[in-house]
C-alpha positions, -999 to +999 in steps of 0.1 A: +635-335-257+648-325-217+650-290-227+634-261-233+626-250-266+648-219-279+640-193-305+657-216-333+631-242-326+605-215-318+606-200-353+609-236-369+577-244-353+555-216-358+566-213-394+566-249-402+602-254-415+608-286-396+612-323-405+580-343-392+605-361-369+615-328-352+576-318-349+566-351-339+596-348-310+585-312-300+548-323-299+555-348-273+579-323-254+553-294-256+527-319-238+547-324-207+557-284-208+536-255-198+560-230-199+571-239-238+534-244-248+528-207-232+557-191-252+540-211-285+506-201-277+524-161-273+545-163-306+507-176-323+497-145-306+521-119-323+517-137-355+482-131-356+484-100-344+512-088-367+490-103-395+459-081-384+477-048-388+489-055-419+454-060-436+443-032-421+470-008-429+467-025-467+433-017-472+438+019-462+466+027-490+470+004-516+493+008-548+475+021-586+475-012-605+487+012-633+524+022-616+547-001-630+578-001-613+595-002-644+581+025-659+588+046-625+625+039-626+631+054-659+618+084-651+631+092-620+665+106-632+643+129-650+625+138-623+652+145-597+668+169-629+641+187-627+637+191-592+671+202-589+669+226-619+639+241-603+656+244-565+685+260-581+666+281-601+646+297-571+677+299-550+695+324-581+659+344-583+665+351-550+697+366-550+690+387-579+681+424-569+670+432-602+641+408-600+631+420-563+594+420-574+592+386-583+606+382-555+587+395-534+553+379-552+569+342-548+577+353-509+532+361-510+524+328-526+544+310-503+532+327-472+491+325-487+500+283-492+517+282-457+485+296-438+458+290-464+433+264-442+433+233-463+400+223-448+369+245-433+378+235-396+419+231-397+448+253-402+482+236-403+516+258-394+541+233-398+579+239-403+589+239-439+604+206-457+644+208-460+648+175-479+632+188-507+617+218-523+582+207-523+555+221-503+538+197-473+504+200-491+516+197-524+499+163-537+516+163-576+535+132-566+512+109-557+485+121-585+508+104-603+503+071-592+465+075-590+442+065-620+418+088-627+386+079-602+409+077-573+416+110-575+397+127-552+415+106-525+440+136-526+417+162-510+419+145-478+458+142-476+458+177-460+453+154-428+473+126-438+507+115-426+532+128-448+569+116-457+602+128-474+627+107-472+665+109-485+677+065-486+707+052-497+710+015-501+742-001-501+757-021-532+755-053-510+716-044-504+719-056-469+721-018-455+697+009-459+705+046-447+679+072-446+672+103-433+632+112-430+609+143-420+572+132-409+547+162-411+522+146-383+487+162-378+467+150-344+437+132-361+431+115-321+409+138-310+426+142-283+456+166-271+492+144-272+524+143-250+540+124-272+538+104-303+546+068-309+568+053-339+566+016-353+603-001-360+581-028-376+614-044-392+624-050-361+596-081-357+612-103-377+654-106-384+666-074-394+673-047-372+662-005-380+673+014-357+670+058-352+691+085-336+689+123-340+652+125-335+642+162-339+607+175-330+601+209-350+639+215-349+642+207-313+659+173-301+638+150-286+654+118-277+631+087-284+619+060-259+622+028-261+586+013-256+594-024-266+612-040-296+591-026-323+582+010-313+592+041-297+577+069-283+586+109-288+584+134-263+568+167-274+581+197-265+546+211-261+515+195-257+499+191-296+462+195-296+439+182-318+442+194-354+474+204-348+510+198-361+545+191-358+574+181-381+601+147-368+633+143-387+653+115-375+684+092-393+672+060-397+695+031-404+683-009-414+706-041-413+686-066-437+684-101-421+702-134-436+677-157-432+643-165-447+625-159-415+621-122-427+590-100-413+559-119-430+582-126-459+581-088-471+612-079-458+639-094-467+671-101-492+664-135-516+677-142-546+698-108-551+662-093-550+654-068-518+617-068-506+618-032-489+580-031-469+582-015-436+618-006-438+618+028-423+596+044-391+565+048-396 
């Protein structure tokens, strides 16, 4: 083999999809080239590197044995009737003059939950969600999913990351549209410029990509820091403790071959595996 290996052969090597003739040629080729056994030794690299954050961001959050997927789909046209009935609901209540005092006792609750400190040392004022009509702190939806002795998990979610995201996936399941807001709390203990995204899909063969970033209603146009992340300029420096909302669109192209992101992303057998499709 003359020439230098490209990402075709790369891939086939690290992921062991070649014929032993192929190896055996590239074996011999990678002995007489330092350059190709560098990039090897840097794909290796990644790999384990890519590996490393996934264990670590599994053992943080992992999924209730007890939610079936199953089970979840069923109810979920339920639960978005609901949800509507209840937004709806609120929005007539509000227009009705006749009922100003409830009014006006909804308008205290909200404004006691808003600026109530959720722990002794931290008091969030964060813009309110406009995907849907559920309150930042409001942990209903993922009690859930818990069984009952992970429970108390949920008291600490005040200084969690949260997510609301509005997808649509195509009927072709090779395109995923989304639009997300990220409530972000500074857990660094340190003050922040900006704050840095992951595009994880974007380390294997399919391609998520953002645009309207927003930082508390402002737009804040992202950097690119490499393939797989970018960074947000803050419109004011966020000190520790404190907090700030991102909406952004978010689109994904699913990739066509197997080579998918650690095999968990990915389109096989008319079934989509959907992990790390949106930024995080």
């Amino acid at each position: 083999m003359g020439k230098h290996l490209d990402d075709n052969d790369l891939n086939g090597y690290i992921h062991q999809t070649l014929t032993d003739a192929q190896r055996e040629s590239m074996d011999r080729h990678l002995a007489d080239c330092p350059l190709c056994r560098a990039r090897v030794d840097d794909a290796r690299r990644l790999q384990r590197q890519i590996r490393l954050e996934l264990d670590a961001t599994l053992r943080q959050v992992q999924p209730a044995r007890t939610r079936q997927f199953n089970q979840m789909r069923a109810s979920l046209p339920q639960q978005r009737q609901r949800a509507l009935w209840r937004f709806h609901s609120l929005r007539m209540l509000s227009g009705v003059g006749t009922l100003g005092a409830v009014v006006l006792l909804c308008l205290f609750a909200v404004y006691v939950l808003q600026f109530w400190p959720q722990t002794p040392t931290t008091q969030l004022e964060t813009a309110a969600p406009s995907f849907f009509a559920v309150n930042w702190d409001d942990t209903t939806p993922f009690a859930q999913g818990l069984v009952a002795g992970e429970q108390s998990i949920l008291a600490r979610l005040p200084q969690a990351t949260v997510y609301h995201v509005d997808v649509h996936i195509r009927d072709d399941l090779r395109r995923v549209n989304g639009r997300q807001q990220i409530r972000y709390v500074n857990n660094t203990g340190q003050a922040l410029d900006d704050v840095a995204l992951r595009l994880l899909a974007n380390l294997g063969d399919s391609q998520l990509t953002v645009a309207n970033v927003l930082v508390n209603g402002r737009i804040a146009p992202p950097t690119i820091v490499n393939t797989s992340t970018i960074s947000v300029k803050l419109p004011e420096t966020l000190a520790p403790g404190g907090a700030v909302v991102l909406e952004m669109d978010f689109s994904l192209l699913v990739g066509r071959s197997r080579r998918t992101f650690d095999g968990a992303l990915g389109l096989l057998n008319d079934v989509l595996g959907l992990a790390y499709w949106h930024p995080t």
